[in-house]
C-alpha positions as CSV (number, residue, x, y, z in Angstrom):
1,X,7.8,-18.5,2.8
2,X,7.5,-14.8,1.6
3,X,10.7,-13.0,1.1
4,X,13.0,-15.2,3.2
5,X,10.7,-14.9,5.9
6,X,8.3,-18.3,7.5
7,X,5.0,-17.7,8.4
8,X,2.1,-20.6,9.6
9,X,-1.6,-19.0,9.2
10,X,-4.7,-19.4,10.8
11,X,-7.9,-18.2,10.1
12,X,-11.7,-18.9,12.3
13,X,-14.8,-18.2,10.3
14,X,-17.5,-18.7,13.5
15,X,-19.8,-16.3,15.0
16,X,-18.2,-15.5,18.4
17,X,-14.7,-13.4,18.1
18,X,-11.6,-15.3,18.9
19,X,-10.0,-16.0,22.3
20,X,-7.5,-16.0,24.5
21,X,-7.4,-19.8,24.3
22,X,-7.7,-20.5,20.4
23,X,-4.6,-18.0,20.3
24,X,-2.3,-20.0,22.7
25,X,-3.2,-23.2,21.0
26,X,-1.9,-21.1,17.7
27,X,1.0,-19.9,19.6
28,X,1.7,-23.3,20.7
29,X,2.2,-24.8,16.8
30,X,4.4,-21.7,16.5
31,X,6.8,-22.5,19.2
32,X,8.6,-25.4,17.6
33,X,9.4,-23.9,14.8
34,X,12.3,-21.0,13.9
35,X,12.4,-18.2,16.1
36,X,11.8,-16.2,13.5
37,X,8.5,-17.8,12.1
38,X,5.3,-15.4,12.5
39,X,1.5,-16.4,12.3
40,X,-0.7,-14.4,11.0
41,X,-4.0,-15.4,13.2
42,X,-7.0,-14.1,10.9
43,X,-10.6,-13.9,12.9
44,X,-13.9,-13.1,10.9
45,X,-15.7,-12.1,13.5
46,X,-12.4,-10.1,15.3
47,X,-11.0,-11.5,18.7
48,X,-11.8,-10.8,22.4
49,X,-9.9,-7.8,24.3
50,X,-8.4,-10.4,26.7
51,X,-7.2,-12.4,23.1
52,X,-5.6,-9.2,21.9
53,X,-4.1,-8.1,25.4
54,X,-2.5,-11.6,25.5
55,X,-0.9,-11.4,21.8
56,X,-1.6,-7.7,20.8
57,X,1.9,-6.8,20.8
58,X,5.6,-8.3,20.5
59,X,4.5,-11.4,19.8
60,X,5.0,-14.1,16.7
61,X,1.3,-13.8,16.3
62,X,0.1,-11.7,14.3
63,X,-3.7,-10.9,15.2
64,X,-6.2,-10.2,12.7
65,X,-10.0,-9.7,12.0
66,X,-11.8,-9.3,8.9
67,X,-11.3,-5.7,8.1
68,X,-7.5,-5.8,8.2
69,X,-8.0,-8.3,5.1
């Protein structure tokens, strides 16, 4: 919890960025929680353009590579 709000984070440390797929499975762990919970989905090596087109926007996941940190 951070200020009233519920978040459930993720972060991938492996050499290829982060897809479509390891997002949904994220997205899926969200789902059953409060509507208001986000996810903050951290990638070292960044995420794929089909990941980000998927979950770039208006989403409860929150994509992220290793620059935003």
């Amino acid at each position: 919890m951070l200020q009233g709000e519920t978040y459930l984070v993720e972060a991938k440390w492996q050499e290829a960025p982060t897809g479509v797929a390891d997002l949904h499975t994220f997205h899926g762990k969200l789902e059953p929680t409060a509507g208001w919970t986000r996810g903050p989905f951290v990638s070292n090596s960044g995420l794929t353009e089909d990941g980000l087109s998927a979950f770039g926007k208006g989403k409860c996941v929150v994509c992220m590579d290793s620059l935003d940190l």
